[in-house]
Each structure stands twice: as C-alpha cells, then as structure tokens.
N, C-alpha and C positions, 0 to 999 in steps of 0.2 A: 568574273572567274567562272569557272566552264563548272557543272555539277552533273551530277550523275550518280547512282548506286552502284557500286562497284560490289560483288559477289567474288570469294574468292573460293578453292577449292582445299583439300589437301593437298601439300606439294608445290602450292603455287610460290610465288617469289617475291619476295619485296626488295626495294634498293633502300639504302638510306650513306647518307655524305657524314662522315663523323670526322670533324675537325681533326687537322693534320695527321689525317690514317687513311683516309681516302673513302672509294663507296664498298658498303658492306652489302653481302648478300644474306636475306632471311629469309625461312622456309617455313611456310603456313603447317603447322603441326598439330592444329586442333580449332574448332568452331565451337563460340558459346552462342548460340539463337537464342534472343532476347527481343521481345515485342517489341520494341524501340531502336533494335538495327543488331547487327551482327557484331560479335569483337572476334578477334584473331589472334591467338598463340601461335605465337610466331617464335623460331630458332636461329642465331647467330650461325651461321654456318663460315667465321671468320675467326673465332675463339678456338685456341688451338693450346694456349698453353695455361686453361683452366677450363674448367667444365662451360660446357657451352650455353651461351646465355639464352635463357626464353623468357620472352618478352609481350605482354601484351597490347596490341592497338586496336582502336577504334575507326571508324571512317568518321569525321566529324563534317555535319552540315553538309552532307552531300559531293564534300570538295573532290580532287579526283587524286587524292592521297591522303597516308592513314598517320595518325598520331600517336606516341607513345601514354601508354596510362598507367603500369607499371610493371614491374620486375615479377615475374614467376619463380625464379629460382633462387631468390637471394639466400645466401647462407650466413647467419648471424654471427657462426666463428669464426669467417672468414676476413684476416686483416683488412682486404678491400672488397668493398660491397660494389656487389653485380654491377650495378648500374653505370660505375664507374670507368668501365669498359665502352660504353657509349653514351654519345651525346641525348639527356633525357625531352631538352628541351625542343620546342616546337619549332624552332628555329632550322633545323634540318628533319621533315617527314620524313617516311615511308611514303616510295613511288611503286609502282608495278612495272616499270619500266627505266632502264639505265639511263637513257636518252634523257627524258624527264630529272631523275634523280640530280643528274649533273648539271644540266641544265639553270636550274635550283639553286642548287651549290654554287653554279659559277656566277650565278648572278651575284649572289651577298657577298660570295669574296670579292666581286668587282667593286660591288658598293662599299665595303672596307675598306679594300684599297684608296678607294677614289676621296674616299674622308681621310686619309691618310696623306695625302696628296695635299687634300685641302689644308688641314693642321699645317702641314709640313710648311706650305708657303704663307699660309700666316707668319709662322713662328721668323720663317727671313725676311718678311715687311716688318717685324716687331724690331729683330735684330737692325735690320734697313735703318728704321727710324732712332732707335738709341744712336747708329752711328753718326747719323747727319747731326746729332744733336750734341752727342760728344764732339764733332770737328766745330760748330760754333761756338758750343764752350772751348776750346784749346785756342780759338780765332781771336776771343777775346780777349 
C-alpha cells in the first residue's frame, strides 16, 4: 500500500462511504499538532436534521487515508448518540478524494456481494443434495 504524509488545511475535505447513505462530505475545522502526527476536527457537512456532527481522525501509519477516533460533539441527552449517524468503524476511512473514497466502498460491496453469491450457491448444492437423496429414498 502506497504511504505518505498527508497535511491537511482548514477547509479542506474529506470523503467517507457510510453504509446505505452513500459518500459524506467533511470539512477540516480544526488542527490538533501533536509530536506523533496531526489529528483533524473534522465537520459532517451532510447532517442536516440535527446538529452537525464533528468528528475526529487521525492519518494512521502513513496510509493515504484518515480514520475515525472519536465524536467531538456527542450530547449525552440526546436519545441517539452522535456516532450513530456514521459508520465509526475502520471499515469505511476518510479519503481526500471522492474517486478514492468510492473506490473503497465499491470494492467491499463487491466483495459482500460476491460472498453472497458464494452462500447463496452453497445453500442450492445443499438443497441439490437433500433432493437426490429424498428421490432415492421415495425409489426405494
């Protein structure tokens, strides 16, 4: 995998894929400089019908996209916690770029898919086989 430091700015943008909602745009809204690498307070700029979520990532290991670490805005009164609103796990990054982002995305849905595919014609080889075996039983 390709690496590199990525620096971002105020304003800059991040992509991220959040299962069955499509990709979300974030907007770098603050720099924490830490001897050990930059993190980014980053804003939902897709939250629209509760306050908008800011979120913080990291770049981990150089890779050439950023991961979630946690919620800045969670509000404890609130029946559904921030997070909730997006996918937390590593499973869909933060890209600086759409192309990438989807990219991404469409590979794991393809790879679900394709496991999906795969189950699927197990379960008619399984079915397959009960039935050959019912007609030798009924043969008898």
């Amino acid at each position: 995998m390709k690496e590199k430091v990525i620096k971002l700015e105020i304003g800059d943008k991040l992509y991220k894929y959040v299962s069955f909602k499509g990709i979300f745009t974030y907007i770098v809204i603050g720099i924490r400089k830490y001897k050990e690498g930059d993190q980014y307070e980053i804003e939902c700029q897709e939250c629209i019908d509760h306050d908008k979520c800011q979120i913080l990532v990291i770049q981990r290991d150089n890779n050439l996209f950023f991961s979630y670490v946690r919620m800045l805005n969670n509000d404890d009164e609130d029946d559904i916690p921030q997070h909730y609103w997006h996918d937390t796990s590593d499973n869909h990054p933060f890209f600086t770029n759409k192309k990438e982002c989807k990219e991404n995305a469409g590979k794991q849905v393809l790879v679900r898919e394709y496991n999906e595919i795969k189950k699927l014609k197990e379960k008619i080889k399984a079915t397959e086989d009960r039935i050959a075996e019912l007609k030798i039983w009924i043969e008898k």
